[in-house]
Each structure stands twice: as C-alpha cells, then as structure tokens.
N, C-alpha and C positions, 0 to 999 in steps of 0.2 A: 503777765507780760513775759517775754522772749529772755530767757534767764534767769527772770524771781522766782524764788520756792515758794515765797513766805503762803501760809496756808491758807487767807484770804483771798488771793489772787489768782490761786490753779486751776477754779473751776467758773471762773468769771468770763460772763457773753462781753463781746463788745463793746456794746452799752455800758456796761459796767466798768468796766475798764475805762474809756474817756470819761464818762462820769467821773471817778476818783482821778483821775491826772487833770481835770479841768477843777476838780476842783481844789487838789494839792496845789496849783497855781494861783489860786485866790479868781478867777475867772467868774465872772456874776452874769444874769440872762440878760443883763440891760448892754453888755459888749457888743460890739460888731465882730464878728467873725466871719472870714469867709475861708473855704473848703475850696483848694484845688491839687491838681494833680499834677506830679511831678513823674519824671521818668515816658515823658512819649518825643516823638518824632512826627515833622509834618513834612511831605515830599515837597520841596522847591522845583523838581523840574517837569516842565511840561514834556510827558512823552509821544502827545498826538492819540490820534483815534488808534491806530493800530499797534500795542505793546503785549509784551511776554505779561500776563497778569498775573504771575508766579514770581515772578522778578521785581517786576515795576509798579509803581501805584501811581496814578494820575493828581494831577499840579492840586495839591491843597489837602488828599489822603493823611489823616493821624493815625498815626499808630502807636501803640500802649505795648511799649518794654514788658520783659519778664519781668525785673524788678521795679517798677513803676512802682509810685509810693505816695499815699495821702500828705497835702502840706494844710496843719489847721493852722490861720493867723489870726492873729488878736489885732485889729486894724485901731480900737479906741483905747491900747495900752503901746503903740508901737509909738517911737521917739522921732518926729519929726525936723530936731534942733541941728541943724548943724554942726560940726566941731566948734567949740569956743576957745579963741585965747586962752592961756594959764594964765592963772590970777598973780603969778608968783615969776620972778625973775629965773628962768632958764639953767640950769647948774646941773649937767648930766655929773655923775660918780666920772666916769670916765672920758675926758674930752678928747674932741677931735683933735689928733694931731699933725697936719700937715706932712706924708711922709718925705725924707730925706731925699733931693734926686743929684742922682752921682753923674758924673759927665762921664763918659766914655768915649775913646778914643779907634782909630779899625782895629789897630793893634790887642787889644784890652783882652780881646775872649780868646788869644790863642795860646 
C-alpha cells in the first residue's frame, strides 16, 4: 500500500492487497458487499442538440474525476440502529452556562 515499506507488501498485485485488508477486517465470503465509485460528476443541464462538445456534455453524461476513488462497503456489518438514549443521567464535566447579558445604554460605547 501507498506509504508501507513493510517487505510483504512492496511487491503485492491488487488482489493481494484487498485480500489482506479484507481480511485484517475480519470480512468472511458470506458478507454482502457492494463496490461503487466515488469521485464522478453527472451533467444536470440540458444543452439541446446543438452545444460546444469540448465544453458541454448532454443532460445525464458521467464523468470520472482524475481522483475518483473505489468505495468497498460491507452492507451485512453496517449499523442500522439509530442514536439511543443514554442509559445514564446527562452530567457533561463542563455545563452550559447561560452567558451574562449587560444592558447597554447609546451612551456606553463612546
């Protein structure tokens, strides 16, 4: 990978590579997973039949960033719960404290 030296990893295909990070993850072949892609652009505007085709790309055209970027998600380990209530009565270290408001007068700021 992009920074490790470690000497297992310098001359590793692709393959190889997800392999060991899928499987550093605990990830098993019975998961769902799905592979999409991040980093593109789809054109919203309709330019009509006649446009600069160097400039504009017609209503619905995707296009794939230089940095566009594989996203892999684990769909049957992903938390579908909601936030929960604390189990526990509320007690930040530092409470809200209502600040002080000063009445001010036209005179006051000169």
């Amino acid at each position: 990978m992009i920074g490790n030296l470690e000497p297992d990893e310098r001359d590793s295909t692709l393959v190889e590579q997800l392999a060991r990070v899928i499987n550093t993850l605990g990830w098993t072949t019975d998961d769902e997973i799905d592979v999409e892609i991040g980093g593109t652009q789809v054109s919203g505007i309709d330019v009509g039949e006649k446009y600069n085709k160097k400039w504009q790309s017609p209503i619905g055209t995707r296009k794939y960033n230089k940095d566009a970027f594989i996203v892999i998600k684990n769909q049957s380990r992903r938390d579908l719960i909601g936030s929960q209530p604390m189990d526990r009565e509320h007690k930040p270290q530092h409470p809200y404290e209502t600040p002080e408001v000063r009445e001010t007068t036209k005179g006051d700021n000169q």
